[in-house]
N, C-alpha and C positions, 0 to 999 in steps of 0.2 A: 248728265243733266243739262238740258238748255237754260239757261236763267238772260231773264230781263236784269237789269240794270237802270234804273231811273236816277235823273241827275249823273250820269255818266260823264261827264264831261266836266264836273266840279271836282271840288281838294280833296273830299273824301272818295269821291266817286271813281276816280282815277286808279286812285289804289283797289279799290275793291275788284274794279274791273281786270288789272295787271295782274292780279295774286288769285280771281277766278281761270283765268285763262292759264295760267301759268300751271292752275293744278288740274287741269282737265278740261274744264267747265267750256261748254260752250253756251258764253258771252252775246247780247244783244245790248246797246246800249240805247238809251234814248235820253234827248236833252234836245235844249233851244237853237244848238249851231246848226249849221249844216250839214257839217260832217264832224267826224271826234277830231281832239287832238292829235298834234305831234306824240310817236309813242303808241297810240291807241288802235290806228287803223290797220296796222297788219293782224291785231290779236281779236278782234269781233265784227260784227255786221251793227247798223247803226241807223237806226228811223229819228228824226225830227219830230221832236213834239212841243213846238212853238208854247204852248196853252197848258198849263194844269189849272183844272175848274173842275164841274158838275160837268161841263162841255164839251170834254177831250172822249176822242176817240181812242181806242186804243189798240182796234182789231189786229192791224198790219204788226204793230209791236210787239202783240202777243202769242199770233202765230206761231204756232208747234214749241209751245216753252214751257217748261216744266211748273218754273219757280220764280217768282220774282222779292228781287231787293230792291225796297222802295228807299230812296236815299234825297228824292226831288223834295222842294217843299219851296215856300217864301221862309227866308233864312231871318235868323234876330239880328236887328241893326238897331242901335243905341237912341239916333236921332230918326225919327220914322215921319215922312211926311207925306204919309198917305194922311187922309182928310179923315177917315175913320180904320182905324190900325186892327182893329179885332177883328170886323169885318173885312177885310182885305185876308189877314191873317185865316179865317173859316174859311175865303171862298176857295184859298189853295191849299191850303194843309187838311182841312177836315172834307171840303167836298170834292175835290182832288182825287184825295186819297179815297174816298170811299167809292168815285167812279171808277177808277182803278180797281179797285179791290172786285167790286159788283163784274166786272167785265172778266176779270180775269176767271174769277168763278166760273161764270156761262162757259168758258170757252176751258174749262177742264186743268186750269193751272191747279195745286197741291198746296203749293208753299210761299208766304210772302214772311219778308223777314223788313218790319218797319223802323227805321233810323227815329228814336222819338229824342228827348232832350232830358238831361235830370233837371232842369227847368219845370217838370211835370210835378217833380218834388217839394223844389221850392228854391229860394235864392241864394241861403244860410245855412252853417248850422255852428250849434255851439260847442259847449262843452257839457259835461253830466255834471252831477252833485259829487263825482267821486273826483270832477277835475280830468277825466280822459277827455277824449273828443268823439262827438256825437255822429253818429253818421248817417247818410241817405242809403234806404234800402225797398224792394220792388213791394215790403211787404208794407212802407206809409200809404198812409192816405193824401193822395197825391194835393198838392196845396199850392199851385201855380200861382203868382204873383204881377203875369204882364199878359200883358195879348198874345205872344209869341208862347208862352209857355203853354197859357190856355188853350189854344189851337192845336197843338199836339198832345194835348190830354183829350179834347172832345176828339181828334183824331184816332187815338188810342179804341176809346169806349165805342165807336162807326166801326171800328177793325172786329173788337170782339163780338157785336153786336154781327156781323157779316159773318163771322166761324159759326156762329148758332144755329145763323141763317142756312149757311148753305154748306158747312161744313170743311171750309178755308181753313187750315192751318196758320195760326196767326202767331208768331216771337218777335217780340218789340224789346227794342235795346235802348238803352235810357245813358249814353255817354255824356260825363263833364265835358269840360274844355279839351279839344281834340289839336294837336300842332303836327307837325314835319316838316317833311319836302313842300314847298306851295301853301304854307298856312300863310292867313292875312292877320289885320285886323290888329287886336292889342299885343298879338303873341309877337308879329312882325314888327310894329314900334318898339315894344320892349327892346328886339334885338338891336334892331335902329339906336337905339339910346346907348346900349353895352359896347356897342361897336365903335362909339364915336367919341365913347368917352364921357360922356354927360354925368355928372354929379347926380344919386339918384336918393329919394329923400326917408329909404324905405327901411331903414337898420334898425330902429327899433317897433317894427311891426314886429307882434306874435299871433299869426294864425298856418292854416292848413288848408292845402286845396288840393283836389283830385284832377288830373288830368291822366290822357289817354294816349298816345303815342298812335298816328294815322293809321301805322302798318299794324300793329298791331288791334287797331280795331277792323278794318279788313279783313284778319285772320279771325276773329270773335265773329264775323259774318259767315265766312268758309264755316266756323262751326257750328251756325245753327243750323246752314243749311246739309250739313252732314250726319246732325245727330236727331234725331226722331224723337230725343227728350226734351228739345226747344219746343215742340209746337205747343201751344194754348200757355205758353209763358212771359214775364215780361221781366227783365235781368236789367239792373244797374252793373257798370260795370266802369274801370278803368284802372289802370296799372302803375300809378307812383300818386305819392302825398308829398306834397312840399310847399315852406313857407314862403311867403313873395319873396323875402332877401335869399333864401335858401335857390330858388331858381335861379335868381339874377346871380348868383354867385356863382351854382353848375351850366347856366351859361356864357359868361366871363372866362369859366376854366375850360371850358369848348373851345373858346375863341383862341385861346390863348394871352388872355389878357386880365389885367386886373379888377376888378368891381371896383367901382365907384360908389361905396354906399353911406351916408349919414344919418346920424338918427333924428328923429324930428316926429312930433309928438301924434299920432294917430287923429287925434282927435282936433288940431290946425290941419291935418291933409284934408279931412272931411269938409273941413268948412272953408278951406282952399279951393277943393273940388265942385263943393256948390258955385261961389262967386264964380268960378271960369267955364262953367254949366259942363262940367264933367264928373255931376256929380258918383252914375253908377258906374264909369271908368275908374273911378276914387273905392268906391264899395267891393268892384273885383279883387281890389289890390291889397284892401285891409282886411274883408268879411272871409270865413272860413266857409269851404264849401267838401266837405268829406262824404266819399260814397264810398260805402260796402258791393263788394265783386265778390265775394266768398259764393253764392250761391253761384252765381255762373263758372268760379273755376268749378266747384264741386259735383256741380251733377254736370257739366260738359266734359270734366276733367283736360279743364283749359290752363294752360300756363302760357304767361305772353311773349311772342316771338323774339321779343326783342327789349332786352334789360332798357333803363334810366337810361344809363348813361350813350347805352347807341344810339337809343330815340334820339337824345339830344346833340349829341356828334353829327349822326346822320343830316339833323335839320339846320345844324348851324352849318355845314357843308356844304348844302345848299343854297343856304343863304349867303356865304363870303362869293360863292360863285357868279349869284347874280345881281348882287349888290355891287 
């Protein structure tokens, strides 16, 4: 199978590309560089595609290719200062992707597998009446909460609205928080702080969050595009639950080093987090975010490549390396 590769040259994108190539797949990548990565260029062929709009062309890209995994998009950033965020948000995730989608149709592609967000879902989730914990599954009615979320749900509805149309194969994967080799963002401070030793204020939090280990969602890609029971589906998905002190603790023991954790009352971090305008940095760290994968292991009959504890090995190895 040829497969496109969009965002090829980003954190997730890397690895999809490395683990297509690796099992067969003949690999195109497309992204804003010029050419791919260190790593990249012996294993596919690679078109620049400066633009994702309503505007991008994508003929050259698409040329003689089976399948494409759309993984491009405008990503969620905290502080966003675009002038109008939802609108920036549509013109590259929802019109983007549906020029994409529209093109690769005409020109006889089968298969697109869409990188969406559990953000589609929503921000939280709690607990039941029985006291377990509640979880995010493909079968809510999706209840987005920011611009970024929103835009990959209108994105979502263009996709399937395009299968009807023209009869495109559409599987949309809805991953938590994704880390490894190359993660940024709060995963990377966290480790920043673990590493240096920093007192951290989070020992008596109690919730639960869902994250995804890189390579292993890579391989949850390799699987849709191998199983013929992905198409017209959309799968939450991701491979370990753990509480904010519980991570910072399996990564402290990665490092080889001790956690620095103190207790301090949930509800002063909140209102710590407001006055130092970090307030949804504050809400990642305390609100529970649990997603349900049973359906995608069960009818892909997926198991993830790679247990807790290597995901976390593997990324904090990375990280002593080039920190």
């Amino acid at each position: 199978m040829r497969v496109l590769v969009t965002g090829a040259g980003g954190f997730i994108g890397r690895h999809v590309c490395t683990l297509l190539s690796n099992a067969g797949y003949r690999v195109r990548g497309a992204g804003r560089a010029l050419r791919p990565g260190v790593g990249l260029a012996e294993t596919m062929d690679w078109v620049r595609m400066p633009v994702l709009d309503a505007t991008s062309h994508w003929a050259a890209a698409l040329q003689g290719i089976d399948a494409v995994v759309h993984l491009a998009g405008r990503a969620h950033v905290l502080r966003d200062r675009a002038s109008e965020p939802l609108a920036e948000y549509r013109r590259v995730n929802v019109a983007g992707t549906e020029a994409l989608a529209r093109q690769a149709a005409q020109r006889g592609v089968r298969r697109i597998v869409f990188m969406s967000s559990i953000k589609v879902n929503g921000e939280r989730t709690g607990r039941s009446a029985e006291g377990g914990w509640q979880k995010f599954t493909d079968r809510d009615v999706p209840c987005p909460e920011d611009a970024y979320g929103t835009s990959k749900w209108e994105a979502e509805k263009a996709l399937a609205g395009m299968a009807t149309e023209t009869g495109l194969q559409v599987t949309v994967l809805r991953p938590p928080l994704v880390y490894g080799p190359g993660v940024g963002a709060n995963f990377l401070r966290l480790m920043h702080a673990i590493e240096r030793g920093w007192p951290l204020p989070f020992g008596a939090v109690d919730n639960l969050r869902s994250l995804i280990y890189v390579e292993n969602l890579a391989d949850a890609v390799l699987r849709c595009l191998r199983e013929s029971a992905s198409a017209g589906r959309t799968y939450t998905i991701s491979d370990m639950d753990v509480s904010t002190p519980g991570l910072i603790i399996a990564i402290a023991r990665a490092m080889g080093r001790k956690p620095k954790l103190f207790r301090c009352s949930p509800v002063l971090l909140r209102s710590c987090g407001r006055v130092i305008g970090q307030r949804d940095t504050m809400q990642r760290l305390l609100d529970s975010l649990v997603v349900d994968s049973s359906a995608f292991r069960r009818e892909l009959q997926w198991t993830p490549r790679y247990s807790n504890d290597e995901g976390l090995s593997r990324t904090v190895n990375w990280f002593l390396r080039v920190s």
